[in-house]
C-alpha positions as CSV (number, residue, x, y, z in Angstrom):
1,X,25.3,2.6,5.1
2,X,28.6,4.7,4.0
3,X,28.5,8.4,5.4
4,X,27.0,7.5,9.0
5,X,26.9,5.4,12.1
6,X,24.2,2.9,12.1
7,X,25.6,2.0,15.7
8,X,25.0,6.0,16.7
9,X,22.1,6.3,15.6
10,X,20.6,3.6,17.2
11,X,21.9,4.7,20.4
12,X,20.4,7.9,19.8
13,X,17.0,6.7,19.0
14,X,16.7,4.4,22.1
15,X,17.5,7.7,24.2
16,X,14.7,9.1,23.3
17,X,12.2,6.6,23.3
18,X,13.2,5.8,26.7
19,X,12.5,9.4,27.5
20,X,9.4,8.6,26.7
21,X,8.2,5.8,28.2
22,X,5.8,6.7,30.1
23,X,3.5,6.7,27.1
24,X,4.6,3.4,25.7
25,X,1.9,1.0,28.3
26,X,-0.8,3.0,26.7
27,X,0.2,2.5,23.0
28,X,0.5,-1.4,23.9
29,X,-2.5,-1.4,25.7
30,X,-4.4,-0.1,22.6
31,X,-2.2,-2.1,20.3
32,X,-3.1,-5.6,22.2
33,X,-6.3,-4.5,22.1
34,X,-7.0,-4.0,18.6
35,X,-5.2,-7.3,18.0
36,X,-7.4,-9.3,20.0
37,X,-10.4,-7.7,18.2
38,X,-9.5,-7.9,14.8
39,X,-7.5,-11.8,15.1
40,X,-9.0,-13.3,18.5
41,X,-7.6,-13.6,21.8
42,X,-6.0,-16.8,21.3
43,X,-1.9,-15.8,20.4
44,X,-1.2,-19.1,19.1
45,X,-3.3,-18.2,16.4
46,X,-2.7,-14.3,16.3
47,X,0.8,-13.3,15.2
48,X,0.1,-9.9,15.8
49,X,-1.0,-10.3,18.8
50,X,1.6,-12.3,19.5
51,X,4.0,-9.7,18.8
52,X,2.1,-6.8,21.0
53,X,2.1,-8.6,23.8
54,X,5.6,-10.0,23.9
55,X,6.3,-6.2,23.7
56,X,4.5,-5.4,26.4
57,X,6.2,-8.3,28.3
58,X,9.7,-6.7,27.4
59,X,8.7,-3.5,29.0
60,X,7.4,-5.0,32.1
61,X,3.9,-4.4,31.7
62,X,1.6,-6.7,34.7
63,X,-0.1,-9.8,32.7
64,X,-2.8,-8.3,34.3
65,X,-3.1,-5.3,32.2
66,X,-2.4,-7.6,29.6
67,X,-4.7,-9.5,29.9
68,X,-7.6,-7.3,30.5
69,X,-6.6,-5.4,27.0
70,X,-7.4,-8.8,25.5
71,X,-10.2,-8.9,27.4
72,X,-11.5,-5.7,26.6
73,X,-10.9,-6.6,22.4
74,X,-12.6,-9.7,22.6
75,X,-16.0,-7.7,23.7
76,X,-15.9,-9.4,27.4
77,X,-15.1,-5.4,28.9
78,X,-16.4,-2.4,28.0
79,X,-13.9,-0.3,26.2
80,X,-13.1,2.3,23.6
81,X,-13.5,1.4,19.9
82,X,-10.2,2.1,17.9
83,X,-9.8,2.9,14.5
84,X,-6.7,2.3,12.8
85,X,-5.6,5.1,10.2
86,X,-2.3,5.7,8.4
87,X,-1.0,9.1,7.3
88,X,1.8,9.6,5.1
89,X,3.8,12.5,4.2
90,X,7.7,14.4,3.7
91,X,9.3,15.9,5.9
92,X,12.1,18.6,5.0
93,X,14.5,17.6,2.1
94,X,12.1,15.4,1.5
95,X,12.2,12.4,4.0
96,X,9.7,9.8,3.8
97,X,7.2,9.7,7.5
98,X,4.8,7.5,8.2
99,X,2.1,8.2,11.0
100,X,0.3,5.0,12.2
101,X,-2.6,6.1,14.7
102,X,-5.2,4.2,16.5
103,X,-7.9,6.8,17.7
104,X,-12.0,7.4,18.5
105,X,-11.7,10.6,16.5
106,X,-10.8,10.4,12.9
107,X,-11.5,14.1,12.6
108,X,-8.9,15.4,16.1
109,X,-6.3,12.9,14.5
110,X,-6.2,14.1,10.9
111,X,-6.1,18.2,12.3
112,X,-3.5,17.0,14.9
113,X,-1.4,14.8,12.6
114,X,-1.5,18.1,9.7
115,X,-0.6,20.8,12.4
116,X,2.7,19.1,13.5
117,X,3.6,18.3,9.9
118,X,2.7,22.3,8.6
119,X,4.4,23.5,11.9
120,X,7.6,22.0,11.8
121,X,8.1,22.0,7.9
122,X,6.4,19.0,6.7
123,X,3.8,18.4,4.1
124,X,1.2,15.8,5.1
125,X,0.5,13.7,1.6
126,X,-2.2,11.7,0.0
127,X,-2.7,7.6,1.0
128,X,0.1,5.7,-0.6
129,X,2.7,8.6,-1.3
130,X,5.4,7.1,0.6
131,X,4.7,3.6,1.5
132,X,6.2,1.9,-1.4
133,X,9.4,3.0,0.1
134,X,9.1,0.8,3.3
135,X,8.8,-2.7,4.0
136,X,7.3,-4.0,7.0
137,X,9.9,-6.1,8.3
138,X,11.7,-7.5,11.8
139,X,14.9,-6.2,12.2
140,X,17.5,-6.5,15.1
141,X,20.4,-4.9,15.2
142,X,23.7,-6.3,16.9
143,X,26.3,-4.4,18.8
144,X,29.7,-4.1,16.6
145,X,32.1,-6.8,17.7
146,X,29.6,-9.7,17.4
147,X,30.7,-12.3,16.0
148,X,30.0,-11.9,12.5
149,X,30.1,-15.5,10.5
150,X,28.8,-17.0,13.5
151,X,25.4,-14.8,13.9
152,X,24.9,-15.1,9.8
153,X,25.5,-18.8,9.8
154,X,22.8,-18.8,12.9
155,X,20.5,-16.3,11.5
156,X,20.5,-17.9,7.9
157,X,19.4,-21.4,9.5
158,X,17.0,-19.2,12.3
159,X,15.0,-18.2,8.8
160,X,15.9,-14.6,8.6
161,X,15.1,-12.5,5.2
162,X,18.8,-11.0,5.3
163,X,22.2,-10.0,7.8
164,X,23.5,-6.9,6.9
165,X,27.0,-5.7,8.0
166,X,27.1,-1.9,8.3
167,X,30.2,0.2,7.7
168,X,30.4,1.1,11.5
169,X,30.3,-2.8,12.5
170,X,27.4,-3.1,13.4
171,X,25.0,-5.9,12.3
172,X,21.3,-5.9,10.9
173,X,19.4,-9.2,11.0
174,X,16.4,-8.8,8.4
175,X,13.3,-11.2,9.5
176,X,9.3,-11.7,8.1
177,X,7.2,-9.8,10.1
178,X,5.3,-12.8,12.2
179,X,8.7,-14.9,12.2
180,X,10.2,-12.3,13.9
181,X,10.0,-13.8,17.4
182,X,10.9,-17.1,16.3
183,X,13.9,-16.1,14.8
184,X,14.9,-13.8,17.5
185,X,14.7,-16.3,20.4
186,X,16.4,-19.0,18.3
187,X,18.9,-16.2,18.2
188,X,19.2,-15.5,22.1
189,X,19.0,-19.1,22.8
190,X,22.3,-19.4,20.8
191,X,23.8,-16.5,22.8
192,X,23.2,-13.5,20.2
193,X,21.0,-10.8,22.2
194,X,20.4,-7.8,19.5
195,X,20.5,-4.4,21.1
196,X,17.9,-3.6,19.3
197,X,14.9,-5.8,18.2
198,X,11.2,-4.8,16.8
199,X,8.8,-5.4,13.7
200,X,9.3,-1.8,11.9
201,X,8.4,-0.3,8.4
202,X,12.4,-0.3,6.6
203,X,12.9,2.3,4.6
204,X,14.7,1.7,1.1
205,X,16.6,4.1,1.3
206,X,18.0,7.2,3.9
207,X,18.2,10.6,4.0
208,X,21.1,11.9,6.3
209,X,19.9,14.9,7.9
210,X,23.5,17.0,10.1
211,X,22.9,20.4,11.9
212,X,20.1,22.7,11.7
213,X,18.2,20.2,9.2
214,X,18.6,17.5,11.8
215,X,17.2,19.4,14.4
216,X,14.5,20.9,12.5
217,X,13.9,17.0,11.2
218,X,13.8,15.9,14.9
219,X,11.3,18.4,16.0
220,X,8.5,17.1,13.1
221,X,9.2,13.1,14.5
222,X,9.1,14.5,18.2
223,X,6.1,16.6,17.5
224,X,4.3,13.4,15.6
225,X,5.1,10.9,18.5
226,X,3.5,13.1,21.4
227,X,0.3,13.2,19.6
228,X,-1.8,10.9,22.5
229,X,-3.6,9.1,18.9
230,X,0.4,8.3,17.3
231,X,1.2,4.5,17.7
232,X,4.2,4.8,15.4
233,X,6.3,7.3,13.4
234,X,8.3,5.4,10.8
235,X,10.9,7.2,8.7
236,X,13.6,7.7,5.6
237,X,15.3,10.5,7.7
238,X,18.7,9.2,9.9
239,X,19.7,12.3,12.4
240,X,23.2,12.8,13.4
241,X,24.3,13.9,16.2
């Protein structure tokens, strides 16, 4: 990670999604209910949605709401039928974004999706363009200052993938997607809370993007993630502020 501040960007990133909150029940909502449609209601036996609703949990959604979203994918409500779709493209210099969207339009998404991609400098690409360069992973991230050998020894016998110190001091814990809950409240029961925790698509590598191209970058991810139809916005491109 030589050449940037994991730590700051981090920081940066959860500024803005907390900007955005108020859009973040919906996406759950329509995340827990797909879930329960395509694996079952039942958690225990549903890893993803296992993982959408401890999400929702975390940002204080009622069980209630919770619970009806389950009900709703399991066919006991009446409720809209999602489709899932991926879009993949570049943004400028050539960062890697992916666009996952859950929708009841195919046709609005796709026209949405291209408009903020030709408006803001981006080329929207054909199926399988850039997902070889990410891996769907858990990752947490740990404040610099943690206690390094500790959290790796603790990590390593949790069952995470990989620990990664960055140049900054800052510390990423790699995990399987569906262990990724596991491994992280094995973690905070041993007193390591990440700053940051969530099942992601990694990218291989990074593309540092300073000044005008950082802004211009920000505007395509900021234009993607207000689309009412964008779940997630995944990406190769690191902004500095």
């Amino acid at each position: 990670m030589a050449g940037h501040s994991k730590w700051a960007n981090i920081q940066h990133r959860k500024g803005r999604q907390d900007a955005k909150r108020g859009k973040i029940f919906t996406r759950l909502i329509k995340e827990i209910t797909v879930s329960a449609r395509l694996g079952g209601g039942d958690p225990g036996c549903n890893p993803r949605l296992r993982l959408a609703m401890e999400k929702a949990y975390e940002q204080n959604m009622p069980k209630d709401n919770v619970e009806r979203a389950i009900k709703r994918g399991c066919g006991e409500l009446e409720g809209v039928d999602y489709q899932e779709l991926r879009y993949e493209g570049y943004g400028i210099n050539g960062a890697a974004v992916m666009v996952d969207c859950m929708t009841d339009n195919k046709t609005r998404t796709v026209a949405d999706v291209r408009h903020a991609f030709t408006k803001y400098g981006g080329n929207l690409g054909t199926d399988g363009c850039v997902a070889f360069m990410f891996k769907h992973c858990g990752q947490m991230i740990f404040a610099p200052g943690t206690n390094e050998d500790a959290l790796m020894e603790a990590a390593l016998v949790a069952g995470a993938e990989d620990i990664i110190t960055n140049d900054d001091g800052s510390i990423e814990v790699i995990t399987g997607p569906y262990d990724f809950i596991e491994i992280k409240q094995t973690l905070e029961a041993a007193g390591f809370k990440p700053e940051m925790g969530e099942v992601t698509m990694k990218p291989d590598s990074e593309v540092i993007f300073t000044g005008d191209d950082a802004v211009k970058m920000q505007k395509l991810l900021d234009a993607l993630e207000d689309l009412d139809d964008v779940q997630e916005v995944y990406t190769s491109a690191v902004i500095e502020d």
